[in-house]
C-alpha positions in Angstrom: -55.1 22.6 -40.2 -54.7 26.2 -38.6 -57.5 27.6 -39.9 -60.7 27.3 -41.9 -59.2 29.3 -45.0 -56.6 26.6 -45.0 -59.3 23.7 -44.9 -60.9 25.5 -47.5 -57.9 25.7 -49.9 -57.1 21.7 -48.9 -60.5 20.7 -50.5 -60.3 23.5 -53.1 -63.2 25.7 -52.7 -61.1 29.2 -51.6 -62.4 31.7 -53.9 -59.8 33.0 -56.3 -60.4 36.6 -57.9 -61.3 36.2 -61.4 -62.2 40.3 -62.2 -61.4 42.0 -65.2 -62.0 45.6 -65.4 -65.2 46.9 -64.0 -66.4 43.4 -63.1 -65.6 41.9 -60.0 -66.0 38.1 -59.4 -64.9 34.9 -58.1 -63.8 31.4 -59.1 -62.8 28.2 -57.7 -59.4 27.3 -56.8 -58.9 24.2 -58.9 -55.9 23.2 -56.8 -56.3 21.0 -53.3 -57.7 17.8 -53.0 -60.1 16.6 -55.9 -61.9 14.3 -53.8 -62.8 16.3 -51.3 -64.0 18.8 -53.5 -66.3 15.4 -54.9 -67.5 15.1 -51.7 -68.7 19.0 -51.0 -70.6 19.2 -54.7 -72.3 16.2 -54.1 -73.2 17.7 -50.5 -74.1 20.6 -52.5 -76.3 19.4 -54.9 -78.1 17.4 -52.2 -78.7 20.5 -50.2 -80.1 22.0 -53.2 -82.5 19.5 -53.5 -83.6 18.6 -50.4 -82.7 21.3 -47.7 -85.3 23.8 -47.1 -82.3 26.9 -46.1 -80.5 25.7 -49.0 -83.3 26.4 -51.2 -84.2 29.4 -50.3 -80.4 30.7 -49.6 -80.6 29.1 -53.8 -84.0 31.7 -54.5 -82.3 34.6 -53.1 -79.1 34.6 -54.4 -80.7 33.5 -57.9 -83.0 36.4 -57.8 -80.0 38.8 -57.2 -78.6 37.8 -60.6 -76.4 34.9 -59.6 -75.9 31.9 -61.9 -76.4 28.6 -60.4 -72.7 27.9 -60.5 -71.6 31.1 -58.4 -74.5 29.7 -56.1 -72.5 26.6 -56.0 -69.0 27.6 -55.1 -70.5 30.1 -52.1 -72.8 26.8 -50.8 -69.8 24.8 -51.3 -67.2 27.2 -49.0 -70.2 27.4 -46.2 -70.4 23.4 -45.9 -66.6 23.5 -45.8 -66.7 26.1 -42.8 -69.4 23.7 -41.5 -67.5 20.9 -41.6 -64.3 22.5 -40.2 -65.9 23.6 -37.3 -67.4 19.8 -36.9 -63.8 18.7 -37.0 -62.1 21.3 -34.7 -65.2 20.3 -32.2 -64.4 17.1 -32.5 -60.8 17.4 -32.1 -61.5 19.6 -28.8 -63.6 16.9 -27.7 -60.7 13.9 -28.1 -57.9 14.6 -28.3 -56.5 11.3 -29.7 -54.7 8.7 -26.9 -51.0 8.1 -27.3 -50.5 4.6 -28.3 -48.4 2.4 -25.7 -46.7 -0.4 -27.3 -45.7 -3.7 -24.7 -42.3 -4.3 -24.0 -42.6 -7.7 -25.9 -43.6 -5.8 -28.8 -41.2 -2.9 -28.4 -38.8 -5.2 -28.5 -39.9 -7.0 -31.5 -40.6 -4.0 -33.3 -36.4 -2.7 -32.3 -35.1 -6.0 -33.6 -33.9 -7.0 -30.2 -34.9 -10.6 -29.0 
């Protein structure tokens, strides 16, 4: 992954423009990878339960006219820029080892006895 737009659009929560004349707003792209999209709605509707920022981040945008479903798709593109930065972190941290086979098994593996 190159970025965290790409992540994004690999578990299907990039915003796609949805506007129609004076109206401007935002759906889901309901392309990518279904169950990872599972994964960050039910991360989602944890949060909203249960995580004090979430709640209020929930309040505010609610009180600014949003419906819980527009709510939703933002919370759901933050936990995917949270969890992209985990994973790049992570990454940095180890890089993964190269795998070093025996001879015995190299030549196994080849077909040679």
């Amino acid at each position: 992954m190159k970025s965290e737009a790409s992540f994004a659009s690999l578990c299907g929560v990039s915003p796609i423009e949805a506007s129609s004349g004076k109206v401007v707003r935002h759906r889901l792209n309901r392309g990518g990878d279904r169950d990872a999209n599972n994964a960050l709605y039910l991360i989602c509707v944890v949060r909203m339960r249960h995580d004090q920022r979430t709640r209020e981040y929930v309040a505010r945008r609610t009180a600014e006219g949003k419906f819980k479903l527009e709510i939703m798709r933002c919370l759901k593109r933050y936990i995917a820029r949270e969890i992209y930065r985990l994973l790049a972190s992570m990454a940095v941290a180890s890089p993964p080892n190269s795998i070093r086979l025996s001879s015995g098994i190299a030549k196994k593996v080849s077909g040679q006895p």
